[in-house]
C-alpha positions in Angstrom: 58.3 41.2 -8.0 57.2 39.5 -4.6 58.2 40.5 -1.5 60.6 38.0 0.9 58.5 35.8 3.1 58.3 36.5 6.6 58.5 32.8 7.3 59.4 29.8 4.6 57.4 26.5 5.0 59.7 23.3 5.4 60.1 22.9 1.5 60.8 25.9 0.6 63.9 26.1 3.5 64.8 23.0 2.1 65.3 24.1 -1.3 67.5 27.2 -0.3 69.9 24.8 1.6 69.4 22.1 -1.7 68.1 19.4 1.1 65.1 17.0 1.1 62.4 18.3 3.3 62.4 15.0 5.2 65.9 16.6 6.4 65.2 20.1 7.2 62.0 18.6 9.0 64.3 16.1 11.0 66.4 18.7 11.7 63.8 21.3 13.0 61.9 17.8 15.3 65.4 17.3 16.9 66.0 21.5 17.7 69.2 21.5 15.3 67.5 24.0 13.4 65.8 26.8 14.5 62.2 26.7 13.6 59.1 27.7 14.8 56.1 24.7 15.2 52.9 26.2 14.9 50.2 23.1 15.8 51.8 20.5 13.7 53.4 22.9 11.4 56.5 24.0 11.1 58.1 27.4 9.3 61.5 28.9 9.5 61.8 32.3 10.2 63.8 34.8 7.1 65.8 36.0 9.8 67.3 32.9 10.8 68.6 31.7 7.2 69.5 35.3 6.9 72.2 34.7 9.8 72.7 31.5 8.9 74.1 32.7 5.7 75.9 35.7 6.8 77.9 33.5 9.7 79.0 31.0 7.1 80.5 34.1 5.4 82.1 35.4 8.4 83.4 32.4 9.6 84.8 31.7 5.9 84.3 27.8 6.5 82.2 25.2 7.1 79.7 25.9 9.9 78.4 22.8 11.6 74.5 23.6 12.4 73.9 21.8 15.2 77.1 23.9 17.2 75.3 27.0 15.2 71.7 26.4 16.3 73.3 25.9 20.5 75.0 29.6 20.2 71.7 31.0 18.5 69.5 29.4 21.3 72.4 30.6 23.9 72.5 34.8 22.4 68.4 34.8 22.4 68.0 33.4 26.0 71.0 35.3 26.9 68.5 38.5 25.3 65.7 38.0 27.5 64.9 40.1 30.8 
């Protein structure tokens, strides 16, 4: 059994979410989705789908990412000295 990944490349976010990876990478170029871009490549961090997932459960509804991805950016800036 393999471990979780620390990061998942653009296709394999896309596939957990059931989107093309032209999506998830339009979504990540336009910062409504959190990402990180390392040169020209970009990964999503475990942790962030992680969330992701357990919000939509909280909330019990339809999340809209864009509104999600603004409060994420707005608790982690809030979390910096």
């Amino acid at each position: 059994m393999r471990p979780e990944p620390t990061f998942y490349n653009v296709e394999e976010a896309a596939g957990v979410f059931r989107l093309d990876p032209s999506t998830m990478y339009r979504h990540l170029r336009s910062g409504r989705f959190p990402g990180l871009k390392i040169g020209g490549r970009y990964v999503v961090p475990r942790v962030v789908v992680e969330r992701l997932l357990n919000d939509i459960l909280a909330a019990g509804g339809c999340l809209d990412i864009s509104e999600w991805t603004a409060r994420w950016s707005e608790q982690a800036a809030g979390g910096v000295a």
